[in-house]
C-alpha positions in Angstrom: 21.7 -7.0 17.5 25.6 -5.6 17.6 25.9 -7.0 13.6 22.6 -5.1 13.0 23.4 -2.0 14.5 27.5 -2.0 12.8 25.3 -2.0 9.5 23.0 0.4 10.5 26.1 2.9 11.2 27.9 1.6 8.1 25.3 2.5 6.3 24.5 6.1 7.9 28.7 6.7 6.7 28.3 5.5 3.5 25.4 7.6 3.2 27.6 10.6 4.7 30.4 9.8 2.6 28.2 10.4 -0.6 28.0 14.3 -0.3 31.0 15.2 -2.3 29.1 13.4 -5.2 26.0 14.9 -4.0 27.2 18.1 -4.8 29.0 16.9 -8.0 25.6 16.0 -9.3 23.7 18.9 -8.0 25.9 20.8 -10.7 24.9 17.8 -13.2 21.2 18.4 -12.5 21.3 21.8 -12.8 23.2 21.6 -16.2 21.2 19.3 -18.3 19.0 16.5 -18.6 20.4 14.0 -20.9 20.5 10.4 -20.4 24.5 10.3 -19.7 23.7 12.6 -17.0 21.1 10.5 -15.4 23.3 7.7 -15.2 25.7 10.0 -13.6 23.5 11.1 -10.7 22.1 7.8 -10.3 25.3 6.1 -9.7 25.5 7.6 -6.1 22.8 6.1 -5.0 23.6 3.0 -6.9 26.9 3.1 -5.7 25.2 3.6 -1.4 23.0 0.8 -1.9 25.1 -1.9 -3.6 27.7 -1.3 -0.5 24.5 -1.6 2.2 23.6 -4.4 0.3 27.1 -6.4 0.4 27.7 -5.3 4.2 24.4 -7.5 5.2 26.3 -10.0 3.2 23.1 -11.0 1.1 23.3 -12.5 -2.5 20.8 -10.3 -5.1 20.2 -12.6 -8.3 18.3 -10.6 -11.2 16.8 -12.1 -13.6 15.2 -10.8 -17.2 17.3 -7.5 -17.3 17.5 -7.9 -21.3 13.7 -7.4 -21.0 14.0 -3.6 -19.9 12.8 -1.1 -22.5 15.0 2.3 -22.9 12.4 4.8 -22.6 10.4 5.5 -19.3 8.6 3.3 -17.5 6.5 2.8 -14.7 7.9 -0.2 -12.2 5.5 -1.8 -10.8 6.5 -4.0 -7.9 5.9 -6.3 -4.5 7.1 -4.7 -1.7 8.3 -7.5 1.4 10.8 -5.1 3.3 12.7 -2.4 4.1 15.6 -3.0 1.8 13.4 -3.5 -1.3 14.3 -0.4 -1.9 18.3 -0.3 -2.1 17.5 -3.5 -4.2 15.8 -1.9 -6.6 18.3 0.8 -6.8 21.1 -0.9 -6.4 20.7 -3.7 -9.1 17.4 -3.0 -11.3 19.4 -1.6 -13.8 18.0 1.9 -15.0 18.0 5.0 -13.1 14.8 4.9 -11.2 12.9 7.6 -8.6 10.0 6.2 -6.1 6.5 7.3 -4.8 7.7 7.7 -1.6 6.1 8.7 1.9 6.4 12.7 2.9 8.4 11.8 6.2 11.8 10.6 3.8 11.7 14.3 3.0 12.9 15.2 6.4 15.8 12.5 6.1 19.1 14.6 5.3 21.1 13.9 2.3 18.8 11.2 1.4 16.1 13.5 0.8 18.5 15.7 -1.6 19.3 12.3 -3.4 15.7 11.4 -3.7 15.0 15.2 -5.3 17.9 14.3 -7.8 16.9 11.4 -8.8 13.0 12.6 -9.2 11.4 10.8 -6.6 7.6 12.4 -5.8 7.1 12.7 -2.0 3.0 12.0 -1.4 1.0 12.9 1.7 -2.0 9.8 1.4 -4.0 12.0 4.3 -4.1 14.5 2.0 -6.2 13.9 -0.8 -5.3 17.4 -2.3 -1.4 16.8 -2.2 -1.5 13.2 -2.9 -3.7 14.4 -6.4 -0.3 16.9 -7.1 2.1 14.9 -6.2 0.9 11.9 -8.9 0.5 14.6 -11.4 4.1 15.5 -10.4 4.7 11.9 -11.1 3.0 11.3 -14.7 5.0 14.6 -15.5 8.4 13.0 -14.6 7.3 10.0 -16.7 6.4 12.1 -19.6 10.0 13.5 -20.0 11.8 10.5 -19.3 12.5 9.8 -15.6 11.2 5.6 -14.6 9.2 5.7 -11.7 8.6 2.7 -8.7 5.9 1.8 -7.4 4.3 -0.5 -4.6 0.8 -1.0 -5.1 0.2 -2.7 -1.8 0.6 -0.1 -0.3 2.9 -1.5 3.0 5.3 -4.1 3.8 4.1 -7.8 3.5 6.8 -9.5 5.2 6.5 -12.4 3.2 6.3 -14.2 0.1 2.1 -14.2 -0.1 1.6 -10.6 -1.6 -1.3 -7.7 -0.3 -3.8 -6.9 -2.2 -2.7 -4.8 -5.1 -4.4 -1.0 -5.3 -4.9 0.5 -8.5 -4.7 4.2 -8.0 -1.1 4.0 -8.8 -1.4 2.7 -11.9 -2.4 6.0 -12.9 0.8 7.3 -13.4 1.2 5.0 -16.1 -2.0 5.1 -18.4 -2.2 8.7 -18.1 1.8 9.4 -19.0 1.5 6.4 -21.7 4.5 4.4 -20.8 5.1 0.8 -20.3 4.4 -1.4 -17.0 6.5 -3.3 -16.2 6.0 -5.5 -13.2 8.5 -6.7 -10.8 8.9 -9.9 -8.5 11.4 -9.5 -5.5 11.9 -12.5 -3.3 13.9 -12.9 0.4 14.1 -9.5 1.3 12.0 -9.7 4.0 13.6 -12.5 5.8 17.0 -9.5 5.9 15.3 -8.0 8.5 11.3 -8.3 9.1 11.5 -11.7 9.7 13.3 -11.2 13.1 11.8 -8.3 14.6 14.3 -5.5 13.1 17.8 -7.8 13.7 19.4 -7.9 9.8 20.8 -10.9 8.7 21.8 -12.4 5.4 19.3 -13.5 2.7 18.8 -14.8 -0.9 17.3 -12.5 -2.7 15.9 -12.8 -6.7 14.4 -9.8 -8.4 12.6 -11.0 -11.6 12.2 -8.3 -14.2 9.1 -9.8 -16.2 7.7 -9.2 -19.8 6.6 -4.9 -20.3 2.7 -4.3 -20.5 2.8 -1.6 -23.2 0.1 1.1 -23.5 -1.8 -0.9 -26.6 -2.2 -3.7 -24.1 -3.9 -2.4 -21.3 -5.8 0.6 -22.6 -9.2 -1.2 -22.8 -9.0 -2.4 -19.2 -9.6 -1.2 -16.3 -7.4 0.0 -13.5 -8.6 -2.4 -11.1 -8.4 -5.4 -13.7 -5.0 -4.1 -14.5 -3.6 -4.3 -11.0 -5.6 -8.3 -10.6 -3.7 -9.0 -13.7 -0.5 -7.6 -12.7 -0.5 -9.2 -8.5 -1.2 -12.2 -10.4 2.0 -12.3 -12.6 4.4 -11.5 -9.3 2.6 -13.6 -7.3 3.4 -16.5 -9.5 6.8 -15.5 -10.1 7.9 -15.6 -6.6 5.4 -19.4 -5.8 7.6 -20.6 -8.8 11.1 -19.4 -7.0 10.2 -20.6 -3.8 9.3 -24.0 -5.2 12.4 -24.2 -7.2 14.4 -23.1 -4.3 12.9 -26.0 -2.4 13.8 -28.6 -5.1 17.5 -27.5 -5.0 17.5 -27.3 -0.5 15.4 -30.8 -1.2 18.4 -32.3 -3.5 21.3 -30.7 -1.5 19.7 -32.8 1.8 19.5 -36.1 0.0 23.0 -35.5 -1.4 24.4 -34.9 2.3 
């Protein structure tokens, strides 16, 4: 627990250590729009999460980067821990915000970074706010922001997904932009896999092929998420048997 906890404090310094960009691109926000800009902004909490990332020692592998389309999209991914989320920041490759839970708004700096980089905060008790805050969300993805999302809706702590929800999705068919799912493997086992101690991990994040609007606007919401569970599901069976083949080789080598 001593290595955990010299990461956890790493991390709250790093995180400290970011507000003289903070402020840099508070002026940046409140100047323009553009997509130099973005990339600006975004690269503080690029830069906070690539260094968390590289303290736990972990290995990120990302795969299908080439398949990202420039304009705004909704990212749909599996969600098996914590640090999902600075890998999805740290090495997805476009400036991205999240749905994220109303209690990260109470979290200082980080909440100020979340505004900046157009994350929606959503109360789920609250029908009324959770309503706003998607239509918050469509109207970021209308004028260009990329949003995440986790359509399970918690943390499965493993490589067998939750069942996908559809309500999410909404922010994509009703902005019209591209879906693009997203397989992340072995970040579970950096710290939910022994009860909150971090330790190092493999981890692959697969960027696979965009659903565009002219593919999915004749199904449904709930056929759309099946369809979509289905292709990250399969992504991450296919890495974990591959990673088996290479442990299963390296043992009859030795």
């Amino acid at each position: 627990m001593i290595r955990s906890l010299k990461i956890y404090i790493y991390a709250i310094f790093i995180v400290i250590g970011s507000g003289f960009k903070l402020r840099k691109s508070k002026k940046l926000a409140s100047q323009s729009s553009n997509q130099l800009n973005k990339e600006k902004i975004f690269a503080g909490p690029k830069m906070v999460s690539q260094k968390v990332i590289q303290k736990t020692k972990s290995d990120v592998h990302v795969y299908g980067q080439e398949k990202l389309p420039d304009e705004a999209v909704l990212f749909v991914a599996n969600h098996q821990g914590l640090f999902d989320i600075l890998v999805l920041i740290g090495y997805l490759g476009k400036p991205i915000g999240f749905i994220a839970k109303k209690e990260t708004k109470k979290l200082p700096i980080v909440s100020t970074w979340m505004e900046l980089i157009h994350c929606v905060f959503i109360d789920r008790s609250d029908r009324r706010q959770a309503v706003k805050a998607i239509n918050q969300g469509i109207a970021h993805l209308k004028i260009g922001h990329s949003i995440v999302v986790f359509p399970e809706g918690t943390r499965s702590r493993g490589s067998n997904l939750n069942e996908f929800k559809s309500g999410s999705l909404r922010l994509a068919t009703k902005a019209k932009v591209p879906i693009v799912p997203v397989a992340i493997n072995g970040t579970y086992q950096m710290m939910e896999e022994d009860k909150g101690k971090i330790k190092p991990s493999t981890i692959t994040m697969t960027i696979t092929e965009p659903i565009y609007p002219s593919d999915y606007q004749d199904k449904k919401h709930g056929e759309l998420a099946a369809s979509i569970q289905t292709t990250i599901q399969e992504t991450i069976r296919s890495q974990d048997t591959a990673n088996l083949g290479k442990y299963e080789i390296n043992e009859a080598i030795h």
